[in-house]
C-alpha positions as CSV (number, residue, x, y, z in Angstrom):
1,X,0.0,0.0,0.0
2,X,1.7,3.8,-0.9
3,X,1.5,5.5,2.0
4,X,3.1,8.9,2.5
5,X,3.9,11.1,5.7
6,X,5.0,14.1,6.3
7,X,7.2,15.4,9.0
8,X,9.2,18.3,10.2
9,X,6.6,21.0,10.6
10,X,6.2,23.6,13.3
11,X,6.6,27.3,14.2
12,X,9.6,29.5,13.2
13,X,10.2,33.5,13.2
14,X,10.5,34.7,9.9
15,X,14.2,34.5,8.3
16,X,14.1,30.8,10.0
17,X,14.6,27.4,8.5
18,X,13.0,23.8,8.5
19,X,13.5,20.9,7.2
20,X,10.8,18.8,6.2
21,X,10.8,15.1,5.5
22,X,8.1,12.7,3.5
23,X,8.5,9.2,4.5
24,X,7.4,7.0,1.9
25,X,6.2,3.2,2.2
26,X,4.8,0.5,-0.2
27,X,7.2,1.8,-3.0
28,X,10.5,2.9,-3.5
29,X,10.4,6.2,-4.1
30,X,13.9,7.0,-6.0
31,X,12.1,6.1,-9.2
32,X,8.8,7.6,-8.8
33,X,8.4,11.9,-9.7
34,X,7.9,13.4,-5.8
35,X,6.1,16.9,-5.5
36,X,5.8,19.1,-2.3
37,X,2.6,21.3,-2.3
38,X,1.0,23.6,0.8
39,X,-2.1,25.1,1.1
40,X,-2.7,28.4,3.3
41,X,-5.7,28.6,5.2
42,X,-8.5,30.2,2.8
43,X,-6.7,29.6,-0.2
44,X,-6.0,26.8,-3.0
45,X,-3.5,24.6,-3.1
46,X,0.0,25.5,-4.9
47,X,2.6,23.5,-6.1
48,X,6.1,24.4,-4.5
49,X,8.9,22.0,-5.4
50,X,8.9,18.6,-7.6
51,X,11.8,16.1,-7.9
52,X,11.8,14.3,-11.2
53,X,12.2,10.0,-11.4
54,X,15.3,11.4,-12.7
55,X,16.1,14.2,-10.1
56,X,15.4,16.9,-12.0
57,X,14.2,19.5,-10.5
58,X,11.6,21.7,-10.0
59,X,10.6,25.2,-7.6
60,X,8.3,27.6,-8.3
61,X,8.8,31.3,-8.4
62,X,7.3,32.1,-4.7
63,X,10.2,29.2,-3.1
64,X,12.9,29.5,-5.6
65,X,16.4,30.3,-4.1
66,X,15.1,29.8,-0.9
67,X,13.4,26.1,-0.9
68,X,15.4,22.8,-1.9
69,X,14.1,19.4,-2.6
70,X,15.9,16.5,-2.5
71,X,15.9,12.6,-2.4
72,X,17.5,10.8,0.9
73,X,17.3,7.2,-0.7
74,X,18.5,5.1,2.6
75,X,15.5,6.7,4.8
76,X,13.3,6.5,1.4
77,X,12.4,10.0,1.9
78,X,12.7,13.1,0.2
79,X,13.2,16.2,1.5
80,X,12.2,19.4,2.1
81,X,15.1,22.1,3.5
82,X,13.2,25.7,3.5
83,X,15.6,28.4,4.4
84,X,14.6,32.3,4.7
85,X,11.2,31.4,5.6
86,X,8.4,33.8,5.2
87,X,5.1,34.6,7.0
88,X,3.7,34.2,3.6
89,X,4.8,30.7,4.0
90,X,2.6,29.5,6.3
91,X,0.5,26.8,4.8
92,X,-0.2,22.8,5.3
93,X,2.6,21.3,3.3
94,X,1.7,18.2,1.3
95,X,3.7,15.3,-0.1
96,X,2.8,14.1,-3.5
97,X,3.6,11.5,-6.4
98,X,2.4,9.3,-9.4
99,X,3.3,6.5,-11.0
100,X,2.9,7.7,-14.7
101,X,3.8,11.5,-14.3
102,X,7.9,11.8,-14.5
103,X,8.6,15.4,-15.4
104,X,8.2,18.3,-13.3
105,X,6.6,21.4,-14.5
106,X,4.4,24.4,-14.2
107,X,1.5,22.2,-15.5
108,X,1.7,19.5,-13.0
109,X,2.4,22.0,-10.1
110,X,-0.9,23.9,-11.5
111,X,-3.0,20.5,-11.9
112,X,-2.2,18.8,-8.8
113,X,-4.8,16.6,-9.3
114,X,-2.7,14.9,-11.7
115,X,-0.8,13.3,-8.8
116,X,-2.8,10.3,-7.4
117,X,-0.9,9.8,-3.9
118,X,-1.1,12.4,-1.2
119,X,0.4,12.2,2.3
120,X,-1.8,14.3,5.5
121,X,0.2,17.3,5.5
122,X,2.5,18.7,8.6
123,X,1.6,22.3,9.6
124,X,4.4,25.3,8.7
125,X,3.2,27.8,10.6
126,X,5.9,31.4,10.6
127,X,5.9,34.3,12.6
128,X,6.6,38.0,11.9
């Protein structure tokens, strides 16, 4: 069974860092695309970083610089290292990936629907 969870959430003043984690199970993730999304309170869900089945990858403009995503293949996990956080940051930060999307882009960060396994979230919650 594909199970995901995510880990490493919490509260930070702005200019912090965390380091999230999303422990996979039920597959080995270093061949599968992995996606982190978040969704604010009030607000849809966006697509933030993406890791491609060949470790491309992928940030979008709000993270970029500041976010880095990454595989650790002897925890299967990937990784989440925010740096600079921001109040506007705050969000539930999801775990995602598919077994026939491989290429990170704008379009699958936009239709995230296009991912069929999601892990619960962990709270990022960041203080001004």
């Amino acid at each position: 069974q594909v199970r995901l969870l995510e880990s490493g959430g919490g509260l930070v003043q702005s200019g912090g860092s965390l380091r999230l984690s999303c422990q996979a199970s039920g597959f080995n993730s270093d061949y599968w695309i992995m996606a982190w999304f978040r969704q604010a309170p009030g607000k849809e869900r966006e697509g933030g970083s993406c890791i491609s089945s060949r470790d491309s990858t992928y940030y979008a403009q709000s993270v970029e610089g500041r976010f880095t995503i990454s595989r650790d293949r002897a925890k299967n996990a990937v990784i989440l290292q925010m740096n600079n956080l921001k109040p506007e940051d705050t969000a539930r930060y999801y775990c995602a990936t598919d077994f026939e999307e491989s290429t990170c882009n704008t379009a699958l960060m936009t239709y995230s629907y296009r991912l069929d396994y999601w892990g619960k979230g962990t709270l990022v919650t960041v203080s001004s």
